[in-house]
C-alpha positions as CSV (number, residue, x, y, z in Angstrom):
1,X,0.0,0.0,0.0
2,X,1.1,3.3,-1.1
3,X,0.7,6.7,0.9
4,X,-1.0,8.9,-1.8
5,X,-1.4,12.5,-1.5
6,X,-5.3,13.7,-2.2
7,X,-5.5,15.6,-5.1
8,X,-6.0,18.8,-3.8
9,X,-3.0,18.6,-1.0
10,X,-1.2,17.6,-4.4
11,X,-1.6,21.3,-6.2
12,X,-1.5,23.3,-2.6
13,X,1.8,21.7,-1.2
14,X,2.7,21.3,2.2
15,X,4.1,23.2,4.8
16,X,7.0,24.1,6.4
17,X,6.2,22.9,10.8
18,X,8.8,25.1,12.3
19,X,11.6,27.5,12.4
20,X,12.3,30.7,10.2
21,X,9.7,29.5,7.2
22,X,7.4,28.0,9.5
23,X,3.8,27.7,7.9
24,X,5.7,28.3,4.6
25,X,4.4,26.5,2.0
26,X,6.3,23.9,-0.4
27,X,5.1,23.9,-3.9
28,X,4.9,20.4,-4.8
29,X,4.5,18.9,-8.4
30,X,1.3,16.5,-9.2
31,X,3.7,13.5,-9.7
32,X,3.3,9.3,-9.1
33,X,5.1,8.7,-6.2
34,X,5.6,11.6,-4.9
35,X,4.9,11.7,-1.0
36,X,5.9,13.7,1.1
37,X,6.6,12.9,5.0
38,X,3.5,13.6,6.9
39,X,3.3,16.8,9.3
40,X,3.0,14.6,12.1
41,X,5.7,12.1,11.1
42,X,8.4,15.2,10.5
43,X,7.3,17.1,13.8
44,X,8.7,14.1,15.5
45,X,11.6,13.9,13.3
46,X,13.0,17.0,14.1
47,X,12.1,17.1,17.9
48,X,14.5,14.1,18.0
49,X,17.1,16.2,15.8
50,X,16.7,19.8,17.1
51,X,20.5,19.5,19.9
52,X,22.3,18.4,16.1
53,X,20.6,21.0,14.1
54,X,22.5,24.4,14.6
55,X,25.1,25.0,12.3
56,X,24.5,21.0,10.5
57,X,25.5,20.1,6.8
58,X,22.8,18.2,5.8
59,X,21.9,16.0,2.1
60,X,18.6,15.3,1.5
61,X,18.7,11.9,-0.7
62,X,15.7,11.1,-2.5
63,X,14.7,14.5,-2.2
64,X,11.4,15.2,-4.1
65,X,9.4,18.0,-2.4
66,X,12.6,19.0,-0.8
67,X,10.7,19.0,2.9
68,X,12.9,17.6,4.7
69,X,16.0,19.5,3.6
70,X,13.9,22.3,3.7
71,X,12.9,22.0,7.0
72,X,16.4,21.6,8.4
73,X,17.1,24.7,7.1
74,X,14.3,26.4,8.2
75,X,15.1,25.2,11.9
76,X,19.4,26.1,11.9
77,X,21.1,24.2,9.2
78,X,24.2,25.8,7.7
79,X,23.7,24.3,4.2
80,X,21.5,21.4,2.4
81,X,22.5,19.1,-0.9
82,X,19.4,18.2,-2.3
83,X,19.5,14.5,-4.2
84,X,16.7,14.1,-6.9
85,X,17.6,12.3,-10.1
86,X,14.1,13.7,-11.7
87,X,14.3,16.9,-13.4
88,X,10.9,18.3,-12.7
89,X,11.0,17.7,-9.5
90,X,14.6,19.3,-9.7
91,X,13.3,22.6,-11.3
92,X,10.3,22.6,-8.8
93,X,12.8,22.1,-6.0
94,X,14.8,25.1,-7.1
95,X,11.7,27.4,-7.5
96,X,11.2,26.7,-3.9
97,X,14.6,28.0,-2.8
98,X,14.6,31.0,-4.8
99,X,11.2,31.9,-3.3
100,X,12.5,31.2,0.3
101,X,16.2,33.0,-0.4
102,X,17.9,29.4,0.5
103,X,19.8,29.4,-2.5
104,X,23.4,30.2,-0.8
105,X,22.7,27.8,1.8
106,X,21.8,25.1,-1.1
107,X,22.8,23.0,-4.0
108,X,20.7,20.9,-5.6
109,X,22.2,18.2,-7.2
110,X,20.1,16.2,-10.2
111,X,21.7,12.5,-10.3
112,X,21.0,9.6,-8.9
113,X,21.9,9.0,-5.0
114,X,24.0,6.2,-5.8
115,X,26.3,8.3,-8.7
116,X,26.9,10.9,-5.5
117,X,30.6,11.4,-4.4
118,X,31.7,9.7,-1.5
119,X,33.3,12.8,-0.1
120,X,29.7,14.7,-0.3
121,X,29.1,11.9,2.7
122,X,31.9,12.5,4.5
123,X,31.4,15.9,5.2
124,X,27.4,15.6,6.4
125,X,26.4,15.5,9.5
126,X,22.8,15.0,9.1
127,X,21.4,12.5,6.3
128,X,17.6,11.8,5.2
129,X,16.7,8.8,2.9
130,X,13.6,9.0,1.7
131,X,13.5,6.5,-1.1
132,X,10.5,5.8,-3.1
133,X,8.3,3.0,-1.5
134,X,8.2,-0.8,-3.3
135,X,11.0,-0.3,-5.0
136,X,13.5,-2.0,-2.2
137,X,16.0,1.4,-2.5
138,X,15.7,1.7,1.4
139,X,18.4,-1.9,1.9
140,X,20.3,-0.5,-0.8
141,X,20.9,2.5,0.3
142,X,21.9,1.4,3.8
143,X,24.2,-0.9,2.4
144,X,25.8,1.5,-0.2
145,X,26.0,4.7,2.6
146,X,27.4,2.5,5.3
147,X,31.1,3.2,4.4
148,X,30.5,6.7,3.2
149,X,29.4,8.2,6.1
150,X,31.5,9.8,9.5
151,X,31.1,8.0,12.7
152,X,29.3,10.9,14.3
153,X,26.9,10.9,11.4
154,X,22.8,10.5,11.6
155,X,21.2,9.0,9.0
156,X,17.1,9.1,9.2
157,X,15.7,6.4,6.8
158,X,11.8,5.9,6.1
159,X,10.5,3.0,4.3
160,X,7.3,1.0,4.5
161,X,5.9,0.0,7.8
162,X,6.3,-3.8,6.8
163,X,9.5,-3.5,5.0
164,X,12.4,-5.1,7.4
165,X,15.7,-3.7,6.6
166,X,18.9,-5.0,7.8
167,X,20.7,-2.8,9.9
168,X,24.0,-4.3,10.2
169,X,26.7,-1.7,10.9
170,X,24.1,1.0,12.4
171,X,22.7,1.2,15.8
172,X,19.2,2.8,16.2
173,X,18.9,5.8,18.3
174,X,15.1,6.0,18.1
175,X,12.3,4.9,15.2
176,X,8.5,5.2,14.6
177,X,5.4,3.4,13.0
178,X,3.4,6.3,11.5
179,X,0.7,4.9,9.2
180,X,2.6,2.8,6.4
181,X,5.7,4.8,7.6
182,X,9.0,3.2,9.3
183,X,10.9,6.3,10.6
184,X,14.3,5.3,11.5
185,X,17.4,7.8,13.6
186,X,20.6,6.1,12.7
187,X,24.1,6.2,13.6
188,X,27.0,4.1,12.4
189,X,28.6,1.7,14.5
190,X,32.8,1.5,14.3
C-alpha cells in the first residue's frame, strides 16, 4: 500500500512545521510517487534532531518536495544538498529556494543517489533517505551509505511500515510506526 497525497494537497503543497519559514508552503508537483513525509511524522523527526541541528550540513537523498531539507534549514542548518535524479522535480525544488532566499545555503544536485561522491558523505552531519516506497531502495541504500558516512553521522531512513531492513553496521537511536511509515534515527557503528 502506497501513501497517496489527495489531489487537492497535491496542487496546494505542504508546509514548512517550524523555524524561520514555519507555515511556509512547499510547492509540490502532481507526480506518481511523490509523497511527502507527513506533518506529524516530520514534527517528530526534528524534535529528535533539534541538539544536532544548529550549524548541521545536511543531504537530503531522494529529495522530491525538498521537505525535509527544507525544514532543516528552516530550523538552523548551515547548508543542504538536495538529491533528486528527476528533473521536474529538480526545477520545482529550485523554484522553492529561490522563493524562500535558500539558494546560498543550497545546492541541488540532479543525479541519482547512488552516482553521488563519496566525499559529499563525509562531510554531512545529518542524512535523510527518503526512497521511493516498493521499489526496495531503502536496503540499498543502507548498504551502499554505510562506508560513506563519518562516525558521528545521523542518518534518518523511512521506508514502508512492513519492510524489514537489515541494519548491520548502524545502531538505532530511536524509530517510529506512522501509518505505512517506518521512521528510522541512525548512527554508524565502528
Amino acid at each position: 500500500m502506497k501513501r497517496e497525497m489527495n489531489k487537492r494537497k497535491a496542487h496546494t503543497g505542504v508546509r514548512i512545521i517550524g523555524g524561520s519559514l514555519r507555515r511556509s508552503k512547499i510547492e509540490v508537483l502532481d507526480r506518481d510517487g511523490l509523497r511527502p513525509t507527513p506533518d506529524r511524522v516530520r514534527e517528530t523527526l526534528f524534535n529528535w534532531l533539534m541538539p544536532a541541528l544548529p550549524g548541521a550540513i545536511v543531504i537530503d537523498c531522494f529529495a522530491g518536495s525538498g521537505a525535509l531539507g527544507l525544514e532543516a534549514l528552516s530550523r538552523g542548518a548551515s547548508k543542504c544538498t538536495f538529491l533528486e535524479k528527476d528533473r521536474a522535480i529538480a526545477r520545482q525544488l529550485q523554484k522553492n529556494l529561490e522563493r524562500f532566499q535558500l539558494s546560498p545555503q543550497a545546492t541541488i544536485t540532479c543525479s541519482d543517489v547512488f552516482q553521488a561522491s563519496r566525499e559529499l558523505f563525509k562531510k554531512a552531519d545529518i542524512i535523510f533517505a527518503d526512497p521511493p516506497f516498493h521499489l526496495g531502495l531503502s536496503q540499498d541504500f543502507l548498504t551502499w551509505i554505510h562506508d560513506k558516512v563519518q562516525p558521528d553521522s545521523r542518518l534518518i531512513i523511512e521506508c514502508e511500515h512492513d519492510q524489514d531492513l537489515n541494519l548491520h553496521g548502524f545502531e538505532i537511536i530511536r524509530e517510529l510506526k506512522a501509518g505505512i511509515d517506518w521512521l528510522r534515527l541512525l548512527r554508524p557503528t565502528l
